[in-house]
N, CA, C and O atoms as a MOPAC input file, in Angstrom:
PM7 MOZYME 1SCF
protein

 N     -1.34000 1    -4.41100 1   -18.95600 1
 C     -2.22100 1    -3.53900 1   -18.20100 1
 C     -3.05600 1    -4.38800 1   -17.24100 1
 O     -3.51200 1    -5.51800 1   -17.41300 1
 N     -3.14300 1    -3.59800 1   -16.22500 1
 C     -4.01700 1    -4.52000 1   -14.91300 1
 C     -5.29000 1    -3.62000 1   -14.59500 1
 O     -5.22100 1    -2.40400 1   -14.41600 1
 N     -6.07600 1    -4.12200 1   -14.56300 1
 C     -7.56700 1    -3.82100 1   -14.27400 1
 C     -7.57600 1    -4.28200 1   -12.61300 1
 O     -7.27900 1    -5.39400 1   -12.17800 1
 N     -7.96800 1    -3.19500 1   -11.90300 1
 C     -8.07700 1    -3.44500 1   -10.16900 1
 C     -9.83200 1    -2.11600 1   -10.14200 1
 O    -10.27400 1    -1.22300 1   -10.86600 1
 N    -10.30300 1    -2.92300 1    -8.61200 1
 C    -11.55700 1    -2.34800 1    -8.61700 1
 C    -11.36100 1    -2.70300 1    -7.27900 1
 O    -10.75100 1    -3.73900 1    -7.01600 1
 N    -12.00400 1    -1.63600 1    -5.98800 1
 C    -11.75900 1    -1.60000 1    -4.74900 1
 C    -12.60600 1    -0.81100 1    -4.01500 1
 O    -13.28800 1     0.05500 1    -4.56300 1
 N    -12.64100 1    -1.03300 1    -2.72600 1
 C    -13.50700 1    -0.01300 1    -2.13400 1
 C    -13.47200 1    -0.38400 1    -0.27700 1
 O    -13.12400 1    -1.44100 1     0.24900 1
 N    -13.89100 1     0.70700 1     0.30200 1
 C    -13.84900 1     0.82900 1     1.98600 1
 C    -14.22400 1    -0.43700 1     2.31400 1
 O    -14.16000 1    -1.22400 1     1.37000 1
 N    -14.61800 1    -0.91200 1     3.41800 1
 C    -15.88500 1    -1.34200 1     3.92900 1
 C    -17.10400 1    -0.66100 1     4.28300 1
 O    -17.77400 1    -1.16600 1     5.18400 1
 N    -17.48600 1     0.33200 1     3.76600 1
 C    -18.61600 1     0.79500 1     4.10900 1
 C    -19.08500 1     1.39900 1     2.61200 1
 O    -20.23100 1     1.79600 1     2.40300 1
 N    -18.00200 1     1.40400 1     1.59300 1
 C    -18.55600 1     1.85800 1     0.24200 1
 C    -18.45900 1     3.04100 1    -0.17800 1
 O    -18.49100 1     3.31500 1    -1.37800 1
 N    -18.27200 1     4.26800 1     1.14800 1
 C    -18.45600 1     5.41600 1     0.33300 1
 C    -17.12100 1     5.79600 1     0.09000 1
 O    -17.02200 1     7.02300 1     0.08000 1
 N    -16.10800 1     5.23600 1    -0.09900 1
 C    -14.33400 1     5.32900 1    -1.15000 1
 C    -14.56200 1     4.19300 1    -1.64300 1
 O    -14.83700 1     3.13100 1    -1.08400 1
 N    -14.33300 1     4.67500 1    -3.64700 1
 C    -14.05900 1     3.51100 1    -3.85800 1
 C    -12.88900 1     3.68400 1    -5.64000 1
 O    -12.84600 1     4.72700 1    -6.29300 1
 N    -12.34300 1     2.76600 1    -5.90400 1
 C    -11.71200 1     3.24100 1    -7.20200 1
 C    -11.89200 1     2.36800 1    -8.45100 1
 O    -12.69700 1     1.44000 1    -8.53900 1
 N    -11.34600 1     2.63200 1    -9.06500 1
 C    -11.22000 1     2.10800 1   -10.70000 1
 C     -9.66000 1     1.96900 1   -11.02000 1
 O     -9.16600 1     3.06300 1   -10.74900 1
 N     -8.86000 1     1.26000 1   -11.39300 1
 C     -7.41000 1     1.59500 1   -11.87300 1
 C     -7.31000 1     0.41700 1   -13.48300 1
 O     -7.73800 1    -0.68100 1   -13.83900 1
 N     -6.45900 1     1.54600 1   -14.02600 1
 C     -6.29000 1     0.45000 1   -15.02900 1
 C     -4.68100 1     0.77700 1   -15.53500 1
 O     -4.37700 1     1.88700 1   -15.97300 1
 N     -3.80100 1    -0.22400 1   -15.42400 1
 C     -2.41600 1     0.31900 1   -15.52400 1
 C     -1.60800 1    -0.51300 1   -15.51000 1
 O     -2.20100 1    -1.58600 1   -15.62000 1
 N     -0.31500 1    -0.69900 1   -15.42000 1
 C      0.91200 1    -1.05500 1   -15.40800 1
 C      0.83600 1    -1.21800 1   -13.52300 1
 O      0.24600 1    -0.30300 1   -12.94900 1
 N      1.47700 1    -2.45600 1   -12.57000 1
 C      1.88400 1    -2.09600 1   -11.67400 1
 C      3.03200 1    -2.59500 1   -11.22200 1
 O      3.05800 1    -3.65100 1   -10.58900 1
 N      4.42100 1    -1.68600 1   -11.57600 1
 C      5.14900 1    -1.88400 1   -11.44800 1
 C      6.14800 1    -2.13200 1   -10.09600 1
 O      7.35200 1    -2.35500 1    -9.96300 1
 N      5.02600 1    -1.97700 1    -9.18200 1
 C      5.97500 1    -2.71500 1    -7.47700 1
 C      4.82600 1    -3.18700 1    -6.83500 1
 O      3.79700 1    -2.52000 1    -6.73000 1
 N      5.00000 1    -4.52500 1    -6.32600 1
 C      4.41500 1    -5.14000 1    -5.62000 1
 C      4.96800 1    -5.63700 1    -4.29400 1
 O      5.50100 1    -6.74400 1    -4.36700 1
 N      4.96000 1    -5.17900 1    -3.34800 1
 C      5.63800 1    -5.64800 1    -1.96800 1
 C      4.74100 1    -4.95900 1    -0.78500 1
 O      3.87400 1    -4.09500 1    -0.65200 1
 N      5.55800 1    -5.96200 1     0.04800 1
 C      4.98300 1    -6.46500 1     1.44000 1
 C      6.03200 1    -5.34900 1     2.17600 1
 O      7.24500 1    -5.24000 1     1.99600 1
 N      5.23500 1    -4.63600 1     2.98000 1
 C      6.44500 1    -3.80100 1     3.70900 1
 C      5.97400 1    -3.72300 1     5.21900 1
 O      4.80100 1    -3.61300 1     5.57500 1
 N      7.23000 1    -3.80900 1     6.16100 1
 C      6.95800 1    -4.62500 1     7.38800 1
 C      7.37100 1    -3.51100 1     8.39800 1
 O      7.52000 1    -3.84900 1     9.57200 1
 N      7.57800 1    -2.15300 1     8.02500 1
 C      8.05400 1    -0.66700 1     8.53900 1
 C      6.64900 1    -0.26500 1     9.74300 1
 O      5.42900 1    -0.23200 1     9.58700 1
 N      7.50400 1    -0.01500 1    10.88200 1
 C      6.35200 1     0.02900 1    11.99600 1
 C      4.74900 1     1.18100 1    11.51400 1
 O      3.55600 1     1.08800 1    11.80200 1
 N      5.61500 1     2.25600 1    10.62000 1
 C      4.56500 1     3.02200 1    10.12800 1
 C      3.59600 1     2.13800 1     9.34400 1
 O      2.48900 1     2.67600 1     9.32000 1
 N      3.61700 1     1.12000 1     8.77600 1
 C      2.86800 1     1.02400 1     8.00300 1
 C      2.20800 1    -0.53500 1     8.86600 1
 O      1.07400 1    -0.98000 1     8.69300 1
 N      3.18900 1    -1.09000 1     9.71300 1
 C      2.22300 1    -1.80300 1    10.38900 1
 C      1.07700 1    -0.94000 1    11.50700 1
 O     -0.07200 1    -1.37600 1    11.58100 1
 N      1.39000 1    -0.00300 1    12.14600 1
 C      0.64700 1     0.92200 1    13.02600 1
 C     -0.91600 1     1.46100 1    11.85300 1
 O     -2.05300 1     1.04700 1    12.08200 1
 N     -0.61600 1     2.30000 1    10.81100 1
 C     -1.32700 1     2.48600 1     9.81600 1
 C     -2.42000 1     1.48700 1     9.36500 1
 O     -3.53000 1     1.89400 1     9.02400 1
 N     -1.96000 1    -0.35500 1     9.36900 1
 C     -3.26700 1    -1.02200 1     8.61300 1
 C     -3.54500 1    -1.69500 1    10.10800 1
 O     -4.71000 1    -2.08700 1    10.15900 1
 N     -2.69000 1    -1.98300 1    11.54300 1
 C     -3.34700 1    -2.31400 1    12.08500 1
 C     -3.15800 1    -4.07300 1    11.50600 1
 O     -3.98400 1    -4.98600 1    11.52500 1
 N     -2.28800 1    -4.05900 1    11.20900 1
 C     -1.43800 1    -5.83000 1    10.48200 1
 C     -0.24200 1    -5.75000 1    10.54000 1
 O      0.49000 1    -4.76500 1    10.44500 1
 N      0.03300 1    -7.06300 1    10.73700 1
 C      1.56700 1    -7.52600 1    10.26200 1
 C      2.31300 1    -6.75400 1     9.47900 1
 O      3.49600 1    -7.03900 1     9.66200 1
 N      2.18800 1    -5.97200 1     8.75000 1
 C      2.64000 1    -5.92700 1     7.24900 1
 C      1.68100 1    -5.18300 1     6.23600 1
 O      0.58000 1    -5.61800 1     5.90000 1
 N      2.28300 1    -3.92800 1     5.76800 1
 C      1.27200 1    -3.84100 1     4.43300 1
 C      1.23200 1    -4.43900 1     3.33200 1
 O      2.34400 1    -4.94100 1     3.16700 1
 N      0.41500 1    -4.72200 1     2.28400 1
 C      0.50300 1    -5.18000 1     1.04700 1
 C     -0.26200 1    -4.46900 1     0.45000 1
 O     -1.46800 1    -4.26200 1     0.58400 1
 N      0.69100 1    -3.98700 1    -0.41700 1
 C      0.91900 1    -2.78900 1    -1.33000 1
 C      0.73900 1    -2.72500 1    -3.11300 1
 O      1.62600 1    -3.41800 1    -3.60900 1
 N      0.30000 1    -2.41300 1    -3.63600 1
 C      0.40000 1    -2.97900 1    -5.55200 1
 C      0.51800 1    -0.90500 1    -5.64400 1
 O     -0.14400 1    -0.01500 1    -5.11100 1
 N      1.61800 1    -0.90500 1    -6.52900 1
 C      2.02200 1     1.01200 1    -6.54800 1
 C      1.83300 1     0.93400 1    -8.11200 1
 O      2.49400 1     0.25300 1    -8.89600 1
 N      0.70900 1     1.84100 1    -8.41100 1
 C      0.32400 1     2.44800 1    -9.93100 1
 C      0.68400 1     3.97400 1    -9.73700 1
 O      0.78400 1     4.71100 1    -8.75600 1
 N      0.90100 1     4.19300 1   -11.71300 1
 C      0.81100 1     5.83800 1   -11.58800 1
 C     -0.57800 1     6.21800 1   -11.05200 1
 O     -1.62500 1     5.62700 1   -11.31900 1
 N     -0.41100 1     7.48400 1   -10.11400 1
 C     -1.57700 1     8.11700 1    -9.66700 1
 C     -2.82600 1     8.64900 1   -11.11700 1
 O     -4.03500 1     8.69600 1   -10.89300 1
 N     -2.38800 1     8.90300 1   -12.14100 1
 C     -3.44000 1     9.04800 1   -12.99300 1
 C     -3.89200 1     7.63400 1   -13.51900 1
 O     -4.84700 1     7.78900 1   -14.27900 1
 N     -3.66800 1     6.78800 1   -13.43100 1
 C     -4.25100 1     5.69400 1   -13.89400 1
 C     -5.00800 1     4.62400 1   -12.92400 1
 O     -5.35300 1     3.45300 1   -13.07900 1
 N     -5.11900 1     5.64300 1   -11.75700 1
 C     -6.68200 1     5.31700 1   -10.47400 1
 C     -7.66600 1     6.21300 1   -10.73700 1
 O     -7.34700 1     7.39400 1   -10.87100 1
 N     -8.76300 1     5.89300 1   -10.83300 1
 C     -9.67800 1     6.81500 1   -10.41500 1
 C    -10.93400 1     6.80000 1    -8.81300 1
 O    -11.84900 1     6.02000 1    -8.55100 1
 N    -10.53200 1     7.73400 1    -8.22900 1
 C    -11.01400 1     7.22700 1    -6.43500 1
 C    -12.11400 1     8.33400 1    -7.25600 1
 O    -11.92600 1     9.29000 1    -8.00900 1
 N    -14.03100 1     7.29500 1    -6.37000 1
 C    -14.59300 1     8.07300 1    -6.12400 1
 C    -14.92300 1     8.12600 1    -4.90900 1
 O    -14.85500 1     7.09200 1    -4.24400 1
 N    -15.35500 1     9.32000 1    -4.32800 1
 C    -15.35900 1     9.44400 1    -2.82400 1
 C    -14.59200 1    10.24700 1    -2.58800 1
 O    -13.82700 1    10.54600 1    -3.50500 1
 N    -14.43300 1    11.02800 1    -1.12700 1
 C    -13.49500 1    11.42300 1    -0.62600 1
 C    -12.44200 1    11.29400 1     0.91200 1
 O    -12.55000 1    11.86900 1     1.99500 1
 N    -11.56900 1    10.40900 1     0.47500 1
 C    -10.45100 1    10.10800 1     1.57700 1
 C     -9.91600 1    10.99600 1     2.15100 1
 O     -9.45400 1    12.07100 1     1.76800 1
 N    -10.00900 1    10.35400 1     3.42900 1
 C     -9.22400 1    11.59600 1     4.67200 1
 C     -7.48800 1    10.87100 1     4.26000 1
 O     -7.24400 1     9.74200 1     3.83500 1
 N     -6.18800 1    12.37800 1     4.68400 1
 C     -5.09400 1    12.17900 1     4.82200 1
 C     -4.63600 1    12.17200 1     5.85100 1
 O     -5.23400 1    12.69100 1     6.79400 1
 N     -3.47200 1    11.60300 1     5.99200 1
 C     -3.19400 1    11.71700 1     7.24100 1
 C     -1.34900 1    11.57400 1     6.79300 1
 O     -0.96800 1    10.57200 1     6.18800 1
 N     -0.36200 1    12.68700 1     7.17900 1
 C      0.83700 1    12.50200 1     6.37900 1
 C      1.57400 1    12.57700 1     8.01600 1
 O      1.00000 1    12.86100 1     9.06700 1
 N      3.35200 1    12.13800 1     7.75800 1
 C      3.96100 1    11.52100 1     8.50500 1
 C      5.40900 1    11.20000 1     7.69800 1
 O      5.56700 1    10.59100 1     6.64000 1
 N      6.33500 1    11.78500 1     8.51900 1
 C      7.36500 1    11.14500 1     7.55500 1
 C      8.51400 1    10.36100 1     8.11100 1
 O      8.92300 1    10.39000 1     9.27100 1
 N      8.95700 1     9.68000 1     7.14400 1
 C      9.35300 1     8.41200 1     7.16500 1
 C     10.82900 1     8.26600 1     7.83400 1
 O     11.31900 1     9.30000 1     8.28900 1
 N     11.56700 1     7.06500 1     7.92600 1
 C     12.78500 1     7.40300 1     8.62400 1
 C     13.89800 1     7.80500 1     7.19600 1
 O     14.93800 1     8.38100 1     7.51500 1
 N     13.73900 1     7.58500 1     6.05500 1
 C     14.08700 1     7.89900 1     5.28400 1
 C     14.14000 1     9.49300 1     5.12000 1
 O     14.97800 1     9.86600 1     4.29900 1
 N     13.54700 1    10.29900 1     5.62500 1
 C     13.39100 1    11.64700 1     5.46900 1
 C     12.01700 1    12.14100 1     4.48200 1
 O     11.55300 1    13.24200 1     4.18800 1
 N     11.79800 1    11.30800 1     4.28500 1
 C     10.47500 1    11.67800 1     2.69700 1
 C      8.96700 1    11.87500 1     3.51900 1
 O      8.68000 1    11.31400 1     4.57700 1
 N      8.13500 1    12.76800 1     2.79400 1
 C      6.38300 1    12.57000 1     3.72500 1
 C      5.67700 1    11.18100 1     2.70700 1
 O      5.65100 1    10.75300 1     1.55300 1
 N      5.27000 1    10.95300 1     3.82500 1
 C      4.36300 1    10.17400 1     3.37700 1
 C      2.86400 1    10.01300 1     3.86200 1
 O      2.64300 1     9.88500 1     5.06600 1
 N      1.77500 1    10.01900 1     2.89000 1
 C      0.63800 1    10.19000 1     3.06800 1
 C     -0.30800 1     8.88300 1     3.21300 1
 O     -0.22900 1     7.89800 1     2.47900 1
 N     -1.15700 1     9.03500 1     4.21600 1
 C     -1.80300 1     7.69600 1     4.10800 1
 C     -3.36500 1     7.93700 1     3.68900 1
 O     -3.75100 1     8.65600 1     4.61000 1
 N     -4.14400 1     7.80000 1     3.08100 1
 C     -5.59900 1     8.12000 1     2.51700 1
 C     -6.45800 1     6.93900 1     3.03200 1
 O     -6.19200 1     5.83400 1     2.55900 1
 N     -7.54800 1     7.04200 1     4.02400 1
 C     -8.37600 1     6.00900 1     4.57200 1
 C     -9.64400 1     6.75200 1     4.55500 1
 O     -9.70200 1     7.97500 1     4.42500 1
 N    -10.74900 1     5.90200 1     4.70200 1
 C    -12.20400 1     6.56800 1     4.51500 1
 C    -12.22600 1     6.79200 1     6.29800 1
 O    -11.80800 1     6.34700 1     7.36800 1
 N    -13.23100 1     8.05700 1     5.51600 1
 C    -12.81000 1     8.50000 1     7.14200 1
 C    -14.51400 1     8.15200 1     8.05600 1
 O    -14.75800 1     8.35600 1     9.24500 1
 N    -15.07400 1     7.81200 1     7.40900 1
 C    -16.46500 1     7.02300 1     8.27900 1
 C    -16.29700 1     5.62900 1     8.68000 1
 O    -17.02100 1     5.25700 1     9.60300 1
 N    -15.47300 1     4.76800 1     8.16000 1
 C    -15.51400 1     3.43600 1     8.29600 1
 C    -13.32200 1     2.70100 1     8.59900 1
 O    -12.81700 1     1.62200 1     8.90900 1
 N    -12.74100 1     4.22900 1     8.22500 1
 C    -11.45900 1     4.32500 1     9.01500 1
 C    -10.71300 1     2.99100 1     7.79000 1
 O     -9.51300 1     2.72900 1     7.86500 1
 N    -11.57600 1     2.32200 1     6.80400 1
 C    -10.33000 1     1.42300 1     6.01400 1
 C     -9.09500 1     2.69200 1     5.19400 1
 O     -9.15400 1     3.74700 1     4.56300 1
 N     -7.91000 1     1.60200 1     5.79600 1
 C     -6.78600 1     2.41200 1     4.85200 1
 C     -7.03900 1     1.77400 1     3.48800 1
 O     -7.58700 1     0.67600 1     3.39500 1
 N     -6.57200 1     2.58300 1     2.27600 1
 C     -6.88800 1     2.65600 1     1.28300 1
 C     -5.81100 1     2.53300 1     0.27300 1
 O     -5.76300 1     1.59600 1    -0.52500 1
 N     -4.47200 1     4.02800 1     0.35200 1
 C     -3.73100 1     3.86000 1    -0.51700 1
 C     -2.78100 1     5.03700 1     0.48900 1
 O     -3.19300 1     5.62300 1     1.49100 1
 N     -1.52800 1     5.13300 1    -0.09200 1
 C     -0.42700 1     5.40800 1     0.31600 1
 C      0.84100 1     6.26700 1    -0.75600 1
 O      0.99600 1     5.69300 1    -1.83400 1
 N      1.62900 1     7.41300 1    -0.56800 1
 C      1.92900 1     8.09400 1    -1.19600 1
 C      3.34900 1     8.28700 1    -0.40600 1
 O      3.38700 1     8.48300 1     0.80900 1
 N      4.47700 1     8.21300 1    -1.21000 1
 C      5.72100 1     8.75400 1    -1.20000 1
 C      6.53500 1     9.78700 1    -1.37600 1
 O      7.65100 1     9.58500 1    -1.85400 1
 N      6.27600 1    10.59200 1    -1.15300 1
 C      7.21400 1    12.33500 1    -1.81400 1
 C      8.23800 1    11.91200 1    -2.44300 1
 O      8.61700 1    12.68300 1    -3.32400 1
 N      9.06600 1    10.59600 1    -2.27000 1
 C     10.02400 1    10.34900 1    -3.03900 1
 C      9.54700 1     9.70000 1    -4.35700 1
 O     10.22900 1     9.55100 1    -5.37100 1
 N      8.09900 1     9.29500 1    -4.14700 1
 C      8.05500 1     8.85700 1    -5.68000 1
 C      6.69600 1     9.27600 1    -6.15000 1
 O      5.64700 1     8.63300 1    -6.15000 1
 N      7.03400 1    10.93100 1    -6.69600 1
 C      5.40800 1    11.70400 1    -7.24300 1
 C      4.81900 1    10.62100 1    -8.73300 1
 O      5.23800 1     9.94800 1    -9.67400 1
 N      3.95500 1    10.94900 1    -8.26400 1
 C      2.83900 1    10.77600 1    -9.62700 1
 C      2.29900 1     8.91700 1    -8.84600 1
 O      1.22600 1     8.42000 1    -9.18800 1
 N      3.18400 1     8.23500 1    -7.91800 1
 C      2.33900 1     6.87500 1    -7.73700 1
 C      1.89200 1     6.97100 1    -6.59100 1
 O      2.20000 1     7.68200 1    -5.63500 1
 N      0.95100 1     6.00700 1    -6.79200 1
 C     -0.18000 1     5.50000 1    -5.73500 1
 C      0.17200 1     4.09700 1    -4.93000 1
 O      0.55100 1     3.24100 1    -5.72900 1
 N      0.15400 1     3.78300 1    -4.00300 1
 C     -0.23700 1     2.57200 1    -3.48200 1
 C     -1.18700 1     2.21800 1    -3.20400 1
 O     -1.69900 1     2.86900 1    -2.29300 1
 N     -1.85000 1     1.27100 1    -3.64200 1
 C     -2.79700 1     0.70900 1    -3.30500 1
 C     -3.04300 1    -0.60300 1    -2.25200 1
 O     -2.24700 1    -1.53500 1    -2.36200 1
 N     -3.84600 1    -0.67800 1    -1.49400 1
 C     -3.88600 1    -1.51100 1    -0.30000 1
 C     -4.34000 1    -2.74400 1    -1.06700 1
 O     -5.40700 1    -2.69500 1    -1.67800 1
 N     -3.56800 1    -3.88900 1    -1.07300 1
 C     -4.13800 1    -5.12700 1    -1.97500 1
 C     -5.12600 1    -5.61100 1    -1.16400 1
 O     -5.81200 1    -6.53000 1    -1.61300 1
 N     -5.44200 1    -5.01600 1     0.40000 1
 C     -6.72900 1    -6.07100 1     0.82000 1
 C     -7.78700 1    -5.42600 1     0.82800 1
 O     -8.68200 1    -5.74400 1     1.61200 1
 N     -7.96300 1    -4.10800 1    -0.25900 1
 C     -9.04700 1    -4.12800 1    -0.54200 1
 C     -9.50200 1    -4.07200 1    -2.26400 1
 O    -10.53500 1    -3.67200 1    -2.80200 1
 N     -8.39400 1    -4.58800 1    -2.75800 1
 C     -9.06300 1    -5.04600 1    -3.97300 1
 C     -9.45800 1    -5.90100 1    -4.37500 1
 O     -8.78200 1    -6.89000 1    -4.09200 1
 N    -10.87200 1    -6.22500 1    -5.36300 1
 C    -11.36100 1    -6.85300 1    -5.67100 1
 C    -10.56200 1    -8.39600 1    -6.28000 1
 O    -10.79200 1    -9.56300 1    -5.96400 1
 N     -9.34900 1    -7.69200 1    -7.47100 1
 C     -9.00300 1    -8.48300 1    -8.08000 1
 C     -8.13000 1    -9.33800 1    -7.28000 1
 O     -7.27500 1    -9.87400 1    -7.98400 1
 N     -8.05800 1    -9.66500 1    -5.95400 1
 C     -7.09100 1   -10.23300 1    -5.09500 1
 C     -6.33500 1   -11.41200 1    -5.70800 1
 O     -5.48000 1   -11.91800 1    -4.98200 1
 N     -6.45800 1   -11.77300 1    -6.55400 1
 C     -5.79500 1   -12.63200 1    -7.70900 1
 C     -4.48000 1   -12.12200 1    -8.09600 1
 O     -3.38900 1   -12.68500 1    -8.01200 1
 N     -4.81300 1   -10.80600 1    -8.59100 1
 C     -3.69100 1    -9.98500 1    -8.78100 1
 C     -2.26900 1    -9.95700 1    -8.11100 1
 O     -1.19200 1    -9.91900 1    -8.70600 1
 N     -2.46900 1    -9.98000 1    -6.82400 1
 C     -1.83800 1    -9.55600 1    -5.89600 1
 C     -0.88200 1   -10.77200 1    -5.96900 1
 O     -1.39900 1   -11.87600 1    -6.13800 1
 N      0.50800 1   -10.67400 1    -5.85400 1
 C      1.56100 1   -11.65600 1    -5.91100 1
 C      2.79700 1   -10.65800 1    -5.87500 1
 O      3.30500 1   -10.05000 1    -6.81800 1
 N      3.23500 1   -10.65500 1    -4.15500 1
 C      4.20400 1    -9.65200 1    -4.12500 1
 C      5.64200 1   -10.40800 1    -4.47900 1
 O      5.75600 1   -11.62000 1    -4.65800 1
 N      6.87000 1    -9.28900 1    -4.54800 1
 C      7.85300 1    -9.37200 1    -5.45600 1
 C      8.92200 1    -9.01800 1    -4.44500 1
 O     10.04400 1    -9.12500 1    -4.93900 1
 N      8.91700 1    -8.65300 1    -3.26200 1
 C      9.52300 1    -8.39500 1    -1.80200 1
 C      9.17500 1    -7.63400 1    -0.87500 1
 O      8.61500 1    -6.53900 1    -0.90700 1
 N      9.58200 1    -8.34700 1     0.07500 1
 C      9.55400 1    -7.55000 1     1.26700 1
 C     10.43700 1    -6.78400 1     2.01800 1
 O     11.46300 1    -7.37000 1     2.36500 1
 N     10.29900 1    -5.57900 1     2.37100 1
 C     10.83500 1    -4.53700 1     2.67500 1
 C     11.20600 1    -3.92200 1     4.33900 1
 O     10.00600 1    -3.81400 1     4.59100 1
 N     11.53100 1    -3.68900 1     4.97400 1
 C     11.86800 1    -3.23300 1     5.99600 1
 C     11.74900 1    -4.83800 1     6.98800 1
 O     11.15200 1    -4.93100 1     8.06000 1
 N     12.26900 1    -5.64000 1     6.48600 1
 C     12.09200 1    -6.49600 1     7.34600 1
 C     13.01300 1    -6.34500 1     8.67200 1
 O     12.88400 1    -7.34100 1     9.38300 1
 N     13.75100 1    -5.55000 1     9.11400 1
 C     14.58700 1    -5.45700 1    10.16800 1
 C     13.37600 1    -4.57500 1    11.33700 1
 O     13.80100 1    -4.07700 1    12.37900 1
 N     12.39400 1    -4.52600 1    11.08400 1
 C     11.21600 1    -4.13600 1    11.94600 1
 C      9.86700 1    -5.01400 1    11.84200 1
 O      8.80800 1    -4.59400 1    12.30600 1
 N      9.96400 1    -6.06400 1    11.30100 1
 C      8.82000 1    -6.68400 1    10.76500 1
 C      8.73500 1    -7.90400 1    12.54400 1
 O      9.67100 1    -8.27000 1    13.25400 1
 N      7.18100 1    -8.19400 1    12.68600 1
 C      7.23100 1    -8.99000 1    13.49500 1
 C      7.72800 1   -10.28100 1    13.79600 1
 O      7.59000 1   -11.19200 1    12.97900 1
 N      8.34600 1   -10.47200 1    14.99200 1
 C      9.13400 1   -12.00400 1    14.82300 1
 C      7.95700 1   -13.00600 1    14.59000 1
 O      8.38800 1   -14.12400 1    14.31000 1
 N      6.90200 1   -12.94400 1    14.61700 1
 C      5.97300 1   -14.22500 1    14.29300 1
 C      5.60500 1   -13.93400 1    12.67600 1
 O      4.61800 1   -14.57200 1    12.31200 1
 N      6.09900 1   -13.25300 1    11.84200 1
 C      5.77600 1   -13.03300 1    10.85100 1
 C      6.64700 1   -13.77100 1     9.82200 1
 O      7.73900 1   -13.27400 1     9.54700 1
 N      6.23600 1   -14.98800 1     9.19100 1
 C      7.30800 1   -15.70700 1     8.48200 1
 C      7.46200 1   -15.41500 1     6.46900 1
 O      6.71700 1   -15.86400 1     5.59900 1
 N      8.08400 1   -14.96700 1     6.38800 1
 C      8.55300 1   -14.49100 1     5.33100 1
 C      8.57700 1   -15.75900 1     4.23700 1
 O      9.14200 1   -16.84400 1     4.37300 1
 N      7.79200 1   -15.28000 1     3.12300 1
 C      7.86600 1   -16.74600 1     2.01700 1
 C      9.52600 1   -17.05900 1     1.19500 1
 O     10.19700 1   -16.17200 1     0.66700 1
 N      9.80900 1   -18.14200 1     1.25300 1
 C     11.19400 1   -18.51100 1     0.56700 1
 C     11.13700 1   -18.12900 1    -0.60900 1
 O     10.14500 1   -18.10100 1    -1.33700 1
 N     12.41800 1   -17.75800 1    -0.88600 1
 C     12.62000 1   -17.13600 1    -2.08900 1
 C     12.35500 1   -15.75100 1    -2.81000 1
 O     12.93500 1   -15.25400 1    -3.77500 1
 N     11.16100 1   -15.22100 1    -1.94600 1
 C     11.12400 1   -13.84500 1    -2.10400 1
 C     12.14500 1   -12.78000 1    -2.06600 1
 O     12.62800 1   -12.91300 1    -0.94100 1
 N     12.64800 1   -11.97100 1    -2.54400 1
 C     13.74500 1   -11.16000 1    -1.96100 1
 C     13.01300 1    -9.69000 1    -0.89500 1
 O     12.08300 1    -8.89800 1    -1.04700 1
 N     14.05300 1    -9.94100 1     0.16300 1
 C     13.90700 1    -9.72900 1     1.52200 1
 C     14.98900 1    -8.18400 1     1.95400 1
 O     16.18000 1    -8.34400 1     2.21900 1
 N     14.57700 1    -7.29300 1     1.95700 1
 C     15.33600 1    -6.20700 1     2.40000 1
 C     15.27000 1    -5.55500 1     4.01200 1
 O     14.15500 1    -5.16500 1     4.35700 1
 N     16.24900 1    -5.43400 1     4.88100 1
 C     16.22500 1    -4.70100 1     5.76100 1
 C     15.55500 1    -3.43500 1     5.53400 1
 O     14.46200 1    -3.52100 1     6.09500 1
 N     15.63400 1    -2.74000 1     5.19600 1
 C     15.64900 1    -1.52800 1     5.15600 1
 C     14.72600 1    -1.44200 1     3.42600 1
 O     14.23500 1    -2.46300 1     2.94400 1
 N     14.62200 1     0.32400 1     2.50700 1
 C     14.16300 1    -0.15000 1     1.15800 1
 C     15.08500 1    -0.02800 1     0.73300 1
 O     16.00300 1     0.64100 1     1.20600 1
 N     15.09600 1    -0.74900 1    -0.45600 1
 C     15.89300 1    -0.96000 1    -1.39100 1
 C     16.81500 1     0.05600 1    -2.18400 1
 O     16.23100 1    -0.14500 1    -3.24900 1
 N     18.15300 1     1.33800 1    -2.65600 1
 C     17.68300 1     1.74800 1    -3.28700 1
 C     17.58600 1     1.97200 1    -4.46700 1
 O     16.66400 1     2.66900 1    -4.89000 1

């Protein structure tokens, strides 16, 4: 079980999670670079009941080239993205690893859509590396 603690930059979103997180990756898909406004998201995905957000996040949904919606949740006074949602995969959460506390935690496991990822963006050896996601 992983203990994560997080919040906006301005404080008023913030969460609690305590859980299992069973995917950790870097995903390099123009949606989700457009979305944080980076290279790349970095992502840690828990079941959605085992966060607890207080506050309330604006949505903003969009769907993917895969065909699936996907939701993005950011505070909507101070605009940090927050966490991220798949229709293809109910009940989890993504969580934005740069705003959690435990940034220790964070040690991704691959990267994903790299066939859109920026050419100045250098990918760590040995990681496993997908065009496209995985499925």
């Amino acid at each position: 079980m992983t203990k994560l603690t997080g919040n906006c930059l301005c404080g008023e979103v913030s969460f609690e999670a305590d859980g299992d997180v069973p995917v950790m990756a870097n995903c390099h898909c123009t949606a989700c670079r457009q979305s944080t406004g980076s290279a790349y998201a970095t992502l840690m995905f828990m079941k959605q009941d085992d966060v607890n957000i207080s506050g309330t996040p604006k949505t903003f949904q969009h769907g993917s080239d895969a065909g699936t919606t996907m939701t993005k949740h950011f505070c909507g006074t101070c605009g940090t993205p927050l966490f991220t949602q798949n229709s293809a995969r109910e009940g989890m959460l993504g969580l934005r690893a740069g705003v959690i506390n435990e940034h220790e935690e964070y040690a991704p496991k691959v990267n994903v859509y790299t066939s859109s990822k920026m050419k100045a963006t250098v990918l760590e050896d040995g990681l496993p590396a997908f065009e496209k996601m995985p499925g």
